[in-house]
C-alpha positions in Angstrom: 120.5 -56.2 -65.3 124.1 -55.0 -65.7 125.8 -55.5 -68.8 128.6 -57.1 -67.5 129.5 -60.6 -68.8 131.1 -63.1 -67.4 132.4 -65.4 -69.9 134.5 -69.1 -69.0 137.2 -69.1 -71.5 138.8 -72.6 -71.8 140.8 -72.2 -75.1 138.1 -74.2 -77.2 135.5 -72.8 -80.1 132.7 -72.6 -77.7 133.9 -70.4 -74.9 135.5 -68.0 -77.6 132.4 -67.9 -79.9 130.6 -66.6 -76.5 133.2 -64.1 -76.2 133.2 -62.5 -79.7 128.8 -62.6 -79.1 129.6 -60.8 -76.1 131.6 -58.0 -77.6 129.3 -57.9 -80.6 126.4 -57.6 -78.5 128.0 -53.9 -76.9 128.5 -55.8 -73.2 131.4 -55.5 -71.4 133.2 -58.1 -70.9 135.8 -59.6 -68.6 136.9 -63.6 -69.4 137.9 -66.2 -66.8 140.3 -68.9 -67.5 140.5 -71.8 -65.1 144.1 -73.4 -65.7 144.7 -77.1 -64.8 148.1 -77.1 -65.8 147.4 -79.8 -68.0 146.8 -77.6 -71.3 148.7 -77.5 -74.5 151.2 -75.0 -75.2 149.1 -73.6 -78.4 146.1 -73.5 -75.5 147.4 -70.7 -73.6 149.4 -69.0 -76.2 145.4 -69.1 -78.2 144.0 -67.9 -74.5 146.1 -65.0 -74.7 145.3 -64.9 -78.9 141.5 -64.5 -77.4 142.6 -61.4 -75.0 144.0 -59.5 -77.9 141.3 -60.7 -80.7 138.1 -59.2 -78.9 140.4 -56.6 -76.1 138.9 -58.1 -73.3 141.2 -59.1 -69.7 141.1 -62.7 -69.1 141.1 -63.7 -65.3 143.7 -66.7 -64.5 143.1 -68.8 -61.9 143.8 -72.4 -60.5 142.9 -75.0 -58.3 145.5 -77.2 -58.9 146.4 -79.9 -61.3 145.0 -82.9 -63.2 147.6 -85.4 -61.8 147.3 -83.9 -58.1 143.5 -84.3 -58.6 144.2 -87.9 -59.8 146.6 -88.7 -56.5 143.9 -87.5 -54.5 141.5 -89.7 -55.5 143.5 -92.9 -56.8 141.7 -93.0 -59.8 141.4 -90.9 -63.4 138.8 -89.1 -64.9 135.9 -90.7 -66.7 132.2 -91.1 -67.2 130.2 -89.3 -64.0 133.0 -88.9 -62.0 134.9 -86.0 -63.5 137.0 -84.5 -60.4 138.7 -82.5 -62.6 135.6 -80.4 -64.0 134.4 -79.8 -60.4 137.7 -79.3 -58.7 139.5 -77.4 -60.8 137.1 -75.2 -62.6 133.3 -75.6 -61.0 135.0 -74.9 -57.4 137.4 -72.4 -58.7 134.9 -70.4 -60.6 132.1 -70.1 -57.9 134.1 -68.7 -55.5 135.5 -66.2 -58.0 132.2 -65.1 -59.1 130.9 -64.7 -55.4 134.7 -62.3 -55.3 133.7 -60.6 -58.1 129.9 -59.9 -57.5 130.4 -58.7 -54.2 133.3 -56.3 -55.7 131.6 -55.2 -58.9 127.8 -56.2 -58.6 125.6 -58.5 -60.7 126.5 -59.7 -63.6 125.8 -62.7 -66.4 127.7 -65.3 -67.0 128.2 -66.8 -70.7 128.3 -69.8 -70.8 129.7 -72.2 -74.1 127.6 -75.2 -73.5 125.5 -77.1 -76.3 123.1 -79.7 -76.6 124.7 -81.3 -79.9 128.0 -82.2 -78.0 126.6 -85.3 -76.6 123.5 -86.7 -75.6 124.0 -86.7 -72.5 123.7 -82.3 -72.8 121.1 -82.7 -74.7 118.9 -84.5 -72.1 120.4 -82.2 -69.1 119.5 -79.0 -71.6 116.5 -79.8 -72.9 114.1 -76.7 -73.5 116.6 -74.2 -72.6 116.9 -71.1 -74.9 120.0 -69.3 -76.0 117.9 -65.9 -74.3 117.2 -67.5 -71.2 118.5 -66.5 -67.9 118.9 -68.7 -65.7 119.9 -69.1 -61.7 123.1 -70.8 -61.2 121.8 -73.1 -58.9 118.4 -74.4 -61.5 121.1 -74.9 -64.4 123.6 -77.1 -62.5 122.0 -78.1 -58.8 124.2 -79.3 -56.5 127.3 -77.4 -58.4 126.4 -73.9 -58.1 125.1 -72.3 -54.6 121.8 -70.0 -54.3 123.7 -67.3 -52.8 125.2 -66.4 -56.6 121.7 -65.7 -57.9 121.4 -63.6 -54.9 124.2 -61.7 -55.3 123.1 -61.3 -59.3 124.7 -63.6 -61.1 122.9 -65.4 -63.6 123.7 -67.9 -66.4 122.9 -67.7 -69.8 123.3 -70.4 -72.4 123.9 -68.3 -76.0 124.9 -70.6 -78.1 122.8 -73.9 -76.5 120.9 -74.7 -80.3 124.3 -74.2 -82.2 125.9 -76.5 -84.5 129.7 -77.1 -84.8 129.8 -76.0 -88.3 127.8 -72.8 -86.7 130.3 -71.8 -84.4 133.2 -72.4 -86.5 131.5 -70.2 -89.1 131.5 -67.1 -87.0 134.9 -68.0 -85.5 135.9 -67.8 -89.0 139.1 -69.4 -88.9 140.1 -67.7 -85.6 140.0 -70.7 -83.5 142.4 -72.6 -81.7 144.8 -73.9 -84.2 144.5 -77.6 -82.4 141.2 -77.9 -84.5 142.9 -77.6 -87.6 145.0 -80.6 -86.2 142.4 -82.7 -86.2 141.6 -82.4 -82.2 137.9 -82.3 -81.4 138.9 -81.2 -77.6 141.2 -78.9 -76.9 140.9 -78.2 -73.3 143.2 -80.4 -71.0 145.6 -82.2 -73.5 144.5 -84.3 -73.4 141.1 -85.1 -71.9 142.0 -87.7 -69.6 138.1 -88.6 -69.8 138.3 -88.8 -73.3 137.9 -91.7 -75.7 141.2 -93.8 -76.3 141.7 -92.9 -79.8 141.9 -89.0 -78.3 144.6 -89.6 -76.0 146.5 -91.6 -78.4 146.4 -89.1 -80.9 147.3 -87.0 -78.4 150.4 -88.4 -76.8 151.9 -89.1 -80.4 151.1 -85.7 -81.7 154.5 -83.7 -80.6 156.9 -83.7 -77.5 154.1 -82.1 -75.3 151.9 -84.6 -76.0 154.8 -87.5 -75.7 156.4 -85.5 -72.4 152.2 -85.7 -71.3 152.4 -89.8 -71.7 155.3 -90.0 -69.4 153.3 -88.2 -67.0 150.5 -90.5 -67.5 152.4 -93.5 -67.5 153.9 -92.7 -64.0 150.3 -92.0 -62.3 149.3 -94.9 -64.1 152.0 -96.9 -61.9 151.7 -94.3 -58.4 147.6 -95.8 -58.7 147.8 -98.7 -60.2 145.0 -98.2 -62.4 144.9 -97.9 -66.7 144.5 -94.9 -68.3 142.8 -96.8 -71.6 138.9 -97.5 -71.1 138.5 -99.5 -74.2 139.6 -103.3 -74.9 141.6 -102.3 -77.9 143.3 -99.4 -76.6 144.2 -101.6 -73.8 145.3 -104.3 -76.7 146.8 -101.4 -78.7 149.2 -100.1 -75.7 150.3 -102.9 -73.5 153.7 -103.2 -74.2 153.8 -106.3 -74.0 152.1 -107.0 -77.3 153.0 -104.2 -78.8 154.8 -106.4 -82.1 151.2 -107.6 -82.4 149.6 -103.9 -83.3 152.2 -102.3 -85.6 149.4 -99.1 -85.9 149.9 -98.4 -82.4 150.3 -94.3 -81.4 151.9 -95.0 -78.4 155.1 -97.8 -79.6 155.9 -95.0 -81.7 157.0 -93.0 -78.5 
């Protein structure tokens, strides 16, 4: 197998402590950054912080954006039907590892997934090792095509049985300052998908996060659909009772 890695950069602790392995491990290794224009300022500027940390080239690419992806399909992000993941970064990436492969031969692909995120990974991971290589296709079916494993690219999971406190630990304070913040996600700011405490934290947290609610709040009118998921984040941001919950993220707007 080449010792080319692949590794799926997203600006968060995982993707960047399968970076720094990769480099540690002697591979070479080339990153890939799939933008949805919905990231945090600090994101990119850390994306680029990752570039010069480890001296690899990061690949940008994009599919579009999370409120096109919302248009198209009249609704947001949530649960099992996460358009975002699979339009602007599943889609994206497959057909830039096919581009690659087929340029520069097989290759592995790194990926920063792990089973104590949620339990919903650990029940799709189960008995996957961190040395395991897997066919694109067997890890995700239905997500990845055959014809990748065919061409050589493989998937590996390196960090699948790693804690948080683990990866900060050999991140060693080189993580995206977000963390610091207090933000458990820092991919799209913020993760429309997310819980309602996270994307009230989020639109109160600075004038991205505030000039990010006024986005919000006009898809939320162009659909005609909420953006809260919960009873009292719906309680805590309808404006019309917003004198009733004075601890509200959002009134402060």
């Amino acid at each position: 197998m080449s010792d080319l890695v692949v590794v799926p950069i997203s600006g968060g602790k995982d993707s960047q402590c399968c970076a720094k392995l990769a480099v540690e491990a002697g591979k070479r290794v080339v990153g890939l950054f799939c933008d949805t224009q919905f990231e945090h300022p600090i994101t990119y500027a850390h994306v680029d912080r990752i570039s010069e940390l480890y001296g690899i080239e990061i690949h940008r690419i994009t599919a579009g954006s999370v409120p096109e992806k919302v248009r198209k399909y009249g609704r947001f992000p949530g649960g099992g039907a996460r358009h975002c993941t699979d339009e602007l970064k599943i889609v994206p990436s497959k057909k830039w590892y096919r581009a690659y492969a087929e340029k520069h031969g097989p290759f592995e692909v790194w990926y920063g997934m792990r089973s104590g995120e949620s339990t919903e990974r650990a029940n799709r991971y189960q008995g996957r090792v961190s040395d395991e290589i897997i066919a694109p296709h067997d890890l995700m079916p239905g997500k990845y095509p055959k014809y990748l494993a065919d061409l050589g690219v493989m998937f590996r999971l390196p960090i699948i049985d790693w804690t948080t406190s683990e990866v900060l630990a050999a991140l060693d304070g080189e993580e995206n300052p977000l963390y610091r913040e207090g933000f458990e996600r820092v991919g799209c700011f913020p993760c429309l998908a997310a819980g309602d405490p996270h994307k009230e934290r989020a639109f109160a947290y600075d004038d991205f996060g505030r000039k990010q609610y006024v986005t919000v709040e006009g898809l939320i009118r162009e659909i005609g659909k909420p953006i809260w998921t919960s009873k009292g984040g719906s309680q805590r941001n309808n404006p019309d009772q917003a004198n009733l919950f004075q601890g509200c993220a959002i009134c402060a707007i």
